[in-house]
BAVEX-332109 format. One record per residue (C-alpha): residue number from 0; residue in one letter; x, y negated, z. Coordinates in steps of 0.1 Angstrom, whole numbers. Each point is the difference from the previous one (the first is absolute). Layout:
NUM_A_X_Y_Z $
...
% end
This chain:
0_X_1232_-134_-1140 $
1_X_25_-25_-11 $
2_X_25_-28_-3 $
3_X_0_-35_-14 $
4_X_5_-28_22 $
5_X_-23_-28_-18 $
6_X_-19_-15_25 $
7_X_-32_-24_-7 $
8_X_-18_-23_17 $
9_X_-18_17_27 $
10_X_-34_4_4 $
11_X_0_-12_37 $
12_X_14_-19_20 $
13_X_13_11_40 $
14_X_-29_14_17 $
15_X_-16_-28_26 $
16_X_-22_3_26 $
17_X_-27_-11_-22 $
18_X_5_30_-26 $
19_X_0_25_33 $
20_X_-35_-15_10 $
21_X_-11_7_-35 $
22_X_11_32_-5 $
23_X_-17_9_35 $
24_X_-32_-15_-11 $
25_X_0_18_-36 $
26_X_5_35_19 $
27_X_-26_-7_28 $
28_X_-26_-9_-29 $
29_X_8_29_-22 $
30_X_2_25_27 $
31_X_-33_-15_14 $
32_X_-18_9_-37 $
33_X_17_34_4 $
34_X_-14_6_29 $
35_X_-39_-16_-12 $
36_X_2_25_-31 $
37_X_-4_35_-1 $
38_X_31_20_-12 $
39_X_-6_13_-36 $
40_X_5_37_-4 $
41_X_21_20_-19 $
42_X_-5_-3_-35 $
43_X_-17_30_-19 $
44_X_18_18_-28 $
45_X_-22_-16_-22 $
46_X_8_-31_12 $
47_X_40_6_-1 $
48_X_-2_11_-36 $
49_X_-22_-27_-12 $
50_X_26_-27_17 $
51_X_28_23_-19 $
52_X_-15_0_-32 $
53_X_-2_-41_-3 $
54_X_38_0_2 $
55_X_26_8_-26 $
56_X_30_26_4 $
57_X_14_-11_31 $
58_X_39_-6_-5 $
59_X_20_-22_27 $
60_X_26_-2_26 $
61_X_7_-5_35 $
62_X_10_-37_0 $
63_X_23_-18_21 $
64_X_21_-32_-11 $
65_X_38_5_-6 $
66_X_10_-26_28 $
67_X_-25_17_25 $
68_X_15_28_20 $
69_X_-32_10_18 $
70_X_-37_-14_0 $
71_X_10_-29_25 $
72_X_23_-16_-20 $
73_X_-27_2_-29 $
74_X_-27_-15_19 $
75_X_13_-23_22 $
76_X_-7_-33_-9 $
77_X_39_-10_3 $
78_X_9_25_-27 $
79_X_-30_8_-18 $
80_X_15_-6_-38 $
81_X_-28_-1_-24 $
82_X_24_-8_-27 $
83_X_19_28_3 $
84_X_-33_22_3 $
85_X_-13_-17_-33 $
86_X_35_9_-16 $
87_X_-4_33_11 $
88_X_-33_7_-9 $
89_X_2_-11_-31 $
90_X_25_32_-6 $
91_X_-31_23_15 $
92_X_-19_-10_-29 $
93_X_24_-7_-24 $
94_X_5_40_7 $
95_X_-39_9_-5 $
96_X_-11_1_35 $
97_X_-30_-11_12 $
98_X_1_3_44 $
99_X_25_-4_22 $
100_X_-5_13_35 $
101_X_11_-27_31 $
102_X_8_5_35 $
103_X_-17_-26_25 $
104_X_14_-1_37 $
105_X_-21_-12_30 $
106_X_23_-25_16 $
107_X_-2_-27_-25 $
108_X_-40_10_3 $
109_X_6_-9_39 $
110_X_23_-29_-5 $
111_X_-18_-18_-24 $
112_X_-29_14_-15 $
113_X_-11_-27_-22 $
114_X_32_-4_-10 $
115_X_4_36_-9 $
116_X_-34_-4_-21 $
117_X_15_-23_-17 $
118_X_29_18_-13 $
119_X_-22_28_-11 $
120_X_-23_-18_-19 $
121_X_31_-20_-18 $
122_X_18_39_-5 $
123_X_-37_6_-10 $
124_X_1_-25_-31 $
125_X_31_8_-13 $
126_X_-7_35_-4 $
127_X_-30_-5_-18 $
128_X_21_-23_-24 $
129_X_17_30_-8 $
130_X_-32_24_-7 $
131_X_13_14_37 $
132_X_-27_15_22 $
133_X_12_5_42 $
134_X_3_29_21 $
135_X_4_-13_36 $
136_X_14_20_25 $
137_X_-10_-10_34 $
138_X_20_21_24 $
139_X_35_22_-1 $
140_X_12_25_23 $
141_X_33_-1_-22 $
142_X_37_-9_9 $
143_X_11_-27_30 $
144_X_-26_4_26 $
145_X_4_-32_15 $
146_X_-13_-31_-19 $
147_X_13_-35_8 $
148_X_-12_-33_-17 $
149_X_26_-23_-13 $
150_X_33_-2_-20 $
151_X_4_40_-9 $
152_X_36_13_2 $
153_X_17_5_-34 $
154_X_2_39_-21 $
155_X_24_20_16 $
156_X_25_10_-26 $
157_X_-4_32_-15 $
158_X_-32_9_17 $
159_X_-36_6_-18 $
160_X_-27_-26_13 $
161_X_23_-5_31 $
162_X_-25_-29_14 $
163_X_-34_13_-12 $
164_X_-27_1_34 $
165_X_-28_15_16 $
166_X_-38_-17_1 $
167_X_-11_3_26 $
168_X_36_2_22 $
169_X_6_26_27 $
170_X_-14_-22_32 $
171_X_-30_-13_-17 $
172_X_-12_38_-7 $
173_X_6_12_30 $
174_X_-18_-32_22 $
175_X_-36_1_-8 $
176_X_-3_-33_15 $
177_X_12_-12_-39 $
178_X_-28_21_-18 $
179_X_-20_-28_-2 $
180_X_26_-23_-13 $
181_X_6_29_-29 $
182_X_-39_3_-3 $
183_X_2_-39_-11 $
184_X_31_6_-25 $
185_X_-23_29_-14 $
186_X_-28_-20_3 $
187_X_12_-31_-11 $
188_X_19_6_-31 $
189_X_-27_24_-15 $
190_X_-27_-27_12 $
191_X_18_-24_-21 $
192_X_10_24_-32 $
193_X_-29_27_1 $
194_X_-20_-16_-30 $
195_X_32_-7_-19 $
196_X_-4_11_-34 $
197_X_42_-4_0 $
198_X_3_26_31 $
199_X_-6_37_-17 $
200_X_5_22_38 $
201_X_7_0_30 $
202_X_25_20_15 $
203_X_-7_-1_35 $
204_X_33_18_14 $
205_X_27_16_-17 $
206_X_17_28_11 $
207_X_-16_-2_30 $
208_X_15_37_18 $
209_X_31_-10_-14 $
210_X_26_5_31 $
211_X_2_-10_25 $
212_X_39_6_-7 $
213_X_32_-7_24 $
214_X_-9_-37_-7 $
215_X_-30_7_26 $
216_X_24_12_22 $
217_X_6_-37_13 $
218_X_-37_-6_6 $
219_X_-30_6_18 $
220_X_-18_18_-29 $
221_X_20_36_2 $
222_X_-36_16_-4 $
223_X_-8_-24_-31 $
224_X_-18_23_-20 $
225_X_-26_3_22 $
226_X_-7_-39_5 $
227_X_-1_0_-37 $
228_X_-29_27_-4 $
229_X_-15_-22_28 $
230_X_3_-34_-18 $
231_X_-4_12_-38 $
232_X_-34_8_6 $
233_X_-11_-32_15 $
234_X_21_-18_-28 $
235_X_-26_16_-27 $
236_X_-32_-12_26 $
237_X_9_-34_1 $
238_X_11_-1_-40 $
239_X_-33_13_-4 $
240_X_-14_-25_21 $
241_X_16_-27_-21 $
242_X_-24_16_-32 $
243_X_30_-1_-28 $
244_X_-15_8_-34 $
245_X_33_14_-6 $
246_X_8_41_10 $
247_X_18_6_31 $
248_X_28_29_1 $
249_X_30_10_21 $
250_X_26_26_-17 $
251_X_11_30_4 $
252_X_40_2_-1 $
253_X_12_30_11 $
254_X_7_16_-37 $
255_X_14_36_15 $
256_X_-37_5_11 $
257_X_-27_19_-13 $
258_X_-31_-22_-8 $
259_X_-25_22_-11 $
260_X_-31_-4_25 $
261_X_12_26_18 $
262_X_36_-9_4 $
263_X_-6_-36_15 $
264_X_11_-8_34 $
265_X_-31_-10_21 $
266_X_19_-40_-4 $
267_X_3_6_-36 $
268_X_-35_14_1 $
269_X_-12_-36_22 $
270_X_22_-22_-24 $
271_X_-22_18_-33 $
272_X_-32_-1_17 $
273_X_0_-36_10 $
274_X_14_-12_-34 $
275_X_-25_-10_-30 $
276_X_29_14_-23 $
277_X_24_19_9 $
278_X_41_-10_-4 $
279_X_32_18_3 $
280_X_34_-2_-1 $
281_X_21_22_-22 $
282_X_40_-5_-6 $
283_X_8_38_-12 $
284_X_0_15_-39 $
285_X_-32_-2_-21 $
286_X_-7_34_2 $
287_X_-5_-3_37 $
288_X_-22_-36_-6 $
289_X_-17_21_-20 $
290_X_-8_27_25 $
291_X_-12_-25_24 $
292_X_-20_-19_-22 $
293_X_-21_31_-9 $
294_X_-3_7_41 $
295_X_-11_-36_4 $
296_X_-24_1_-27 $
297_X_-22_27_19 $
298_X_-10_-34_25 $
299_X_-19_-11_-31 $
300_X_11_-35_-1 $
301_X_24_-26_-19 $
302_X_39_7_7 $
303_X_23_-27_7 $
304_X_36_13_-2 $
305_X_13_-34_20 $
306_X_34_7_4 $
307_X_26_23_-28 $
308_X_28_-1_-18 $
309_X_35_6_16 $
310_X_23_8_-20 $
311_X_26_20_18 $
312_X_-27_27_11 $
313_X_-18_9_-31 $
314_X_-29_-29_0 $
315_X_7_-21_-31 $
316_X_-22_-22_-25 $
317_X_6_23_-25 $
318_X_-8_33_17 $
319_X_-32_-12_20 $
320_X_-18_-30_-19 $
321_X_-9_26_-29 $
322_X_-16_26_25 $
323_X_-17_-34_16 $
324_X_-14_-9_-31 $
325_X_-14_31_-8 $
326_X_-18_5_33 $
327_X_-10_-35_-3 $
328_X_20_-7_33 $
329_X_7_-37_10 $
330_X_40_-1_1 $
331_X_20_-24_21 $
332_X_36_6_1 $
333_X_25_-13_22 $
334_X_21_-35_0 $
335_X_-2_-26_-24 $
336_X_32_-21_-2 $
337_X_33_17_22 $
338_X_1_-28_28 $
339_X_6_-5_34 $
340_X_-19_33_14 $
341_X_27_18_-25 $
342_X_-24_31_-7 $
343_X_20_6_-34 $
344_X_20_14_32 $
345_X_-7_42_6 $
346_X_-19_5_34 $
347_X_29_18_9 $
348_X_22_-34_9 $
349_X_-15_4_29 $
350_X_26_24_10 $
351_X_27_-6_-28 $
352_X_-1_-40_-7 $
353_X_8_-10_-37 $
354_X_27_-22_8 $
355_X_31_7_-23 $
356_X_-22_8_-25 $
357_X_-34_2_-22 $
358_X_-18_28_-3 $
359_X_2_20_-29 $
360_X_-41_-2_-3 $
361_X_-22_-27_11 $
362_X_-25_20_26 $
363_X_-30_-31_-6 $
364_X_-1_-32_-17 $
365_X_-7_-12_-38 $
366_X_19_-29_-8 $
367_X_30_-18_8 $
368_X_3_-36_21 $
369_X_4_-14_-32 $
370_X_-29_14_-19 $
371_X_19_29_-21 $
372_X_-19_32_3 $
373_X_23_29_20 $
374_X_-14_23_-30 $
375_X_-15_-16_-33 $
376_X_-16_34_-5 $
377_X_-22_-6_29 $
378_X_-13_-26_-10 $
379_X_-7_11_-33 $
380_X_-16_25_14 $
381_X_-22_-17_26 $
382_X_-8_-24_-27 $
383_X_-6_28_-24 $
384_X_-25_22_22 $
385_X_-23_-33_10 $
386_X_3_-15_-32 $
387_X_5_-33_16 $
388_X_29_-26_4 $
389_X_29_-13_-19 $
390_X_12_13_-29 $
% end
């Protein structure tokens, strides 16, 4: 997540009344097929490896433009830069990596969903231009709780991703009188994308027990764990309903755990049993990705590691893409290009900003604004491993 304040000619215009009645009649057709066809099932082990055996050695990165600080600013249509994402994806693969996973949001969906379509089929392009395959994440339960649409307010210094924010936000969980609208996000996006070849997964939620935190504290969703193990399920019926030929997964995150079969939480348990492959989160030394690779390997199915590396607690490119490889373990790190979320930033600015001063370590990121790679090394490395990119 990053910073370079190129701006292109956008892709739309101010929403009108006219692209609101669109976007209305897109997600009452597509949630009218979902509702015609039967849901598809989970897929069978067979089926999982068969899908994971087409692809390469996954190798990526959470992706965010530099002069995005959270997924609104990406995707709105006032600030949704695809010459800065070209730019920047260009370094992804100039690196050797071939998927990037993408957070979505549902209020551009509800703004202006054809709009919002759009804009993912244009990201869509220039990611395959770049030998780039997509992750989308449609949901967040991460950071700023409540969501608002327009101009987003600028990094706050010193802070790691200081604007970054939750999908779906804190009132639309808790009011089940919106399900339906986020049943038409889920719905309509995966209607539109779910026989993509460029769109590898879906990755319905992530994080999703993550919290609730003091940040909940100002909101009607104190108890926001369990309106997530309410929701979740329903999200995986209606992206089922949308028949994606593309595997379905929500991580597991909490890295201290123990994920043998046994050791699963019964939401861990829900999040692996409703998943076609199974993903996780690991930001500690490769001796301990290790460990939990070997648990998650007793679920019998392809491993997604979606989120590593950070540096200031033992998770590096160096220490975990190796022990990735030889598991044959999709690895996608952290941060592309420092920007405005400022996740070269330690996660603990929260409570001791950076402000008279740099780290001595960047905690995520790759590159700098200007293209310059934080460590050479890395990149060699990445590049080395994959056998793919510049030399």
């Amino acid at each position: 997540m990053i910073a370079i304040h190129q701006r292109a000619a956008r892709i739309d215009g101010p929403r009108h009344g006219r692209g609101l009645l669109q976007g209305l009649i897109v997600a009452l057709c597509l949630l009218c097929a979902a509702a015609a066809a039967p849901a598809r099932a989970r897929w069978p082990e067979a089926q999982a490896w068969a899908w994971y055996e087409r692809q390469p050695w996954l190798v990526g990165v959470n992706f965010i433009p530099s002069d995005a600080i959270n997924q609104l600013e990406m995707w709105q249509a006032a600030t949704y830069d695809p010459v800065t994402i070209d730019r920047e994806l260009g370094l992804a693969e100039g690196a050797g990596m071939n998927v990037v996973r993408v957070f979505l949001h549902d209020l551009p969906w509800q703004q202006d969903a054809a709009g919002f379509t759009r804009r993912i089929d244009d990201f869509l392009a220039i990611a395959a231009r770049h030998h780039i395959e997509t992750i989308f994440v449609l949901f967040d339960s991460c950071w700023d709780p409540q969501p608002r649409l327009g101009p987003q307010h600028p990094p706050l210094p010193g802070i790691h991703n200081s604007g970054w924010v939750q999908s779906p936000g804190a009132r639309a969980l808790v009011d089940r009188r919106q399900w339906p609208r986020l049943q038409a996000y889920v719905s309509g996006v995966i209607g539109a994308f779910g026989h993509d070849p460029r769109v590898l997964a879906w990755d319905l939620w992530n994080e999703p027990d993550n919290g609730p935190g003091s940040a909940y504290a100002r909101t009607d969703a104190k108890d926001k764990n369990r309106y997530v193990a309410a929701l979740l399920p329903q999200v995986y019926a209606w992206a089922r309903a949308a028949d994606p030929v593309q595997p379905l997964t929500s991580g597991l995150y909490k890295d201290d755990d123990d994920w043998s079969p046994q050791g699963l939480s019964a939401f861990e348990r829900m999040q692996v049993e409703q998943s076609d492959v199974v993903s996780f989160h690991n930001y500690q030394w490769p001796e301990d990705f290790e460990r939990h690779v070997r648990w998650l390997q007793q679920q019998h199915r392809p491993l997604l590691c979606t989120e590593y590396m950070a540096r200031t607690v033992g998770s590096t490119i160096d220490g975990t893409l190796p022990v990735a490889q030889r598991y044959h373990v999709a690895a996608i790190s952290w941060g592309l290009v420092d920007g405005k979320t400022q996740t070269r930033l330690p996660w603990d600015s929260w409570d001791h900003p950076y402000i008279r001063s740099e780290p001595p370590i960047w905690h995520h990121d790759l590159f700098h604004a200007d293209g310059t790679p934080y460590r050479q090394r890395e990149i060699d490395l990445l590049r080395e491993l994959t056998g793919r990119g510049a030399r």
